[in-house]
C-alpha positions as CSV (number, residue, x, y, z in Angstrom):
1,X,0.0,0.0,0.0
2,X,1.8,3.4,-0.9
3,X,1.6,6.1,1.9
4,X,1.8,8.7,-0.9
5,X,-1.3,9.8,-3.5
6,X,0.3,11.7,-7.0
7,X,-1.7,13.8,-8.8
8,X,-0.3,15.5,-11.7
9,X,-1.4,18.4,-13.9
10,X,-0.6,18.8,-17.7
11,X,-1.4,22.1,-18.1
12,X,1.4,23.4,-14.9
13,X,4.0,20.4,-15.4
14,X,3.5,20.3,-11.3
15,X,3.1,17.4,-8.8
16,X,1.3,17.0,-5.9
17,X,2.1,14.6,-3.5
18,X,-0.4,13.8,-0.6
19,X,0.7,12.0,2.3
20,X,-2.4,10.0,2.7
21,X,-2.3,9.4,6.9
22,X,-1.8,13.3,7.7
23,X,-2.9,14.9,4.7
24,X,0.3,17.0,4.5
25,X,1.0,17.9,0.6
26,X,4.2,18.9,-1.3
27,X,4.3,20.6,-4.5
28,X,7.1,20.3,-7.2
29,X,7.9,20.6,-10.5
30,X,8.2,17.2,-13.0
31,X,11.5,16.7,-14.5
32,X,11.1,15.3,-17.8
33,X,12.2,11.2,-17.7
34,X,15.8,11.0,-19.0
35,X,16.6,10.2,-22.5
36,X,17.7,7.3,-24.0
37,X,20.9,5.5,-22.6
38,X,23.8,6.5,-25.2
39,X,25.0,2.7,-25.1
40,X,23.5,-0.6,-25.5
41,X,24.0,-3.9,-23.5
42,X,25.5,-6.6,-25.6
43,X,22.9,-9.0,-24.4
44,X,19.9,-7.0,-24.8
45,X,19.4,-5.8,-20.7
46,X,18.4,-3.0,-19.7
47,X,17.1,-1.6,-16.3
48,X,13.7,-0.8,-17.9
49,X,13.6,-4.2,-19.1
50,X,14.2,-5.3,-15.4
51,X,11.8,-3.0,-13.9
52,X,9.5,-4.1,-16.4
53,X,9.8,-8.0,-15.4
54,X,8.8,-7.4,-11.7
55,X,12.4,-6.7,-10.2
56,X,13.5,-4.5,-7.8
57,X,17.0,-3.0,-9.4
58,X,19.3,-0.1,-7.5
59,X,22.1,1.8,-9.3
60,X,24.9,3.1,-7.6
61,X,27.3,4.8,-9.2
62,X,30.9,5.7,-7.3
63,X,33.5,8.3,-8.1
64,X,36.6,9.3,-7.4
65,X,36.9,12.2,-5.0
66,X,39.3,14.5,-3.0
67,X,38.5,15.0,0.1
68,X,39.3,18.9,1.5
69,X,38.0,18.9,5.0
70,X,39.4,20.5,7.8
71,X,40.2,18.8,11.3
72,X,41.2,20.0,14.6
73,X,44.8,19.8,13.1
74,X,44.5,21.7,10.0
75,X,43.5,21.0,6.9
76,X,42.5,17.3,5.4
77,X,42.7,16.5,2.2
78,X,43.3,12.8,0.5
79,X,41.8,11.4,-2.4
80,X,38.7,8.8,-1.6
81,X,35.6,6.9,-3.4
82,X,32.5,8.7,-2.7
83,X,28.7,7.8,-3.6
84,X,28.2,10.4,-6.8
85,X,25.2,11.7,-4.5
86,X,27.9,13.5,-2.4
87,X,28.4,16.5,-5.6
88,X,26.7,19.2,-3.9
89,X,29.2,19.1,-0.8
90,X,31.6,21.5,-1.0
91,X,34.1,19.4,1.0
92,X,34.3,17.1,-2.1
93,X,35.6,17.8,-5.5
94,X,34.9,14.9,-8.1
95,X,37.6,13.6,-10.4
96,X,36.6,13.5,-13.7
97,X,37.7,10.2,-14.5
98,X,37.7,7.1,-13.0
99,X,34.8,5.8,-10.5
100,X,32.6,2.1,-9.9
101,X,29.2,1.6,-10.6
102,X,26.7,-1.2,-8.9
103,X,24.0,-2.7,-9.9
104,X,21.8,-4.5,-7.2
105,X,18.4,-6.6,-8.5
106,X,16.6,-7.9,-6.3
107,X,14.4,-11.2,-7.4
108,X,10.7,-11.8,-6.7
109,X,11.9,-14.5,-4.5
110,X,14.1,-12.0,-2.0
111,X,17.7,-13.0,-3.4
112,X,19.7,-10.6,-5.5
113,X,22.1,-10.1,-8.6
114,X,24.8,-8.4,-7.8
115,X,26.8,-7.1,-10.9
116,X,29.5,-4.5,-11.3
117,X,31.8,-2.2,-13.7
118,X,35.2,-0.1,-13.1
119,X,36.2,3.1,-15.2
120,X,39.7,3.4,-15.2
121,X,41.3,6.5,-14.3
122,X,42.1,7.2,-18.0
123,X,38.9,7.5,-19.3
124,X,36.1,9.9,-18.3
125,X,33.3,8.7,-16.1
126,X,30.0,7.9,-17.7
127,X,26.9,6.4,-15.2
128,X,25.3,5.2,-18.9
129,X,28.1,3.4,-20.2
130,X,28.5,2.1,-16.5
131,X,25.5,0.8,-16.2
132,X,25.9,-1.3,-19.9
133,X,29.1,-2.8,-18.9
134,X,27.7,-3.9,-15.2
135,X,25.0,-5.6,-17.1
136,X,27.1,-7.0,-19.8
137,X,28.3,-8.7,-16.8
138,X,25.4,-10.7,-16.3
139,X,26.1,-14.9,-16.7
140,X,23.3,-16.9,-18.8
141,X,22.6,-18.6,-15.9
142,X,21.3,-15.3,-13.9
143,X,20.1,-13.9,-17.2
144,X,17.7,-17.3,-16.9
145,X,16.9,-16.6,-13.3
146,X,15.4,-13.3,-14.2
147,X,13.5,-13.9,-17.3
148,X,14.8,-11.3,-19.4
149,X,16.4,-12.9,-22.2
């Protein structure tokens, strides 16, 4: 049972989202779903395609980082792998290249996939192409398990 209702109007591109046991709402504007991914899997996968079959599938993409923080010493700063949702801080400034991306699915049944990718520190990081390798990744005998292919 969801705890949120969604309405949506066409005409203001804006959400409303009720919280259905105290009535509080929230108001925001819809971002416009993402285009389509610049790669493609070699064996046909694709998150959508997951989604689509019932799964449960999380994305986390990691980058490198350096650190510049500030301690009761004096200044910190070392280079570190960060979860790309950290951008906004200011204490972290993201490497352009290199970084790890995971890919979780859960099955119906309550055991997961997990599948991974690496971008080297020569070539600039891309969460797409990421995501295609991870999933590349993929043995026929898990590609049978979820029903996909």
């Amino acid at each position: 049972m969801n705890k949120y209702k969604y309405d949506y109007d066409e005409l203001t591109n804006l959400v409303t989202k009720t919280d259905i046991e105290t009535g509080n709402n929230w108001q925001y504007l819809s971002r416009p779903r993402p285009g389509k991914l610049v790669c493609n899997t070699k064996n046909g996968v694709t998150v959508a395609a997951l989604q689509d079959a019932g799964h449960n599938v999380r994305v986390k993409h990691l980058r490198w980082a350096i650190y510049m923080g500030q301690t009761h010493i004096g200044p910190d700063v070392r280079l570190m792998v960060v979860p790309s949702t950290f951008r906004k801080d200011p204490n972290y400034y993201f490497t352009p290249k290199g970084g790890y991306t995971h890919v979780v699915i859960k099955l119906e049944t309550g055991e997961y996939i997990c599948v991974s990718s690496e971008c080297s520190l020569d070539d600039p990081f891309c969460y797409a192409q990421g995501v295609c390798t991870a999933l590349d990744r993929l043995t026929s005998a898990e590609l049978y398990l979820l029903g996909v292919k």
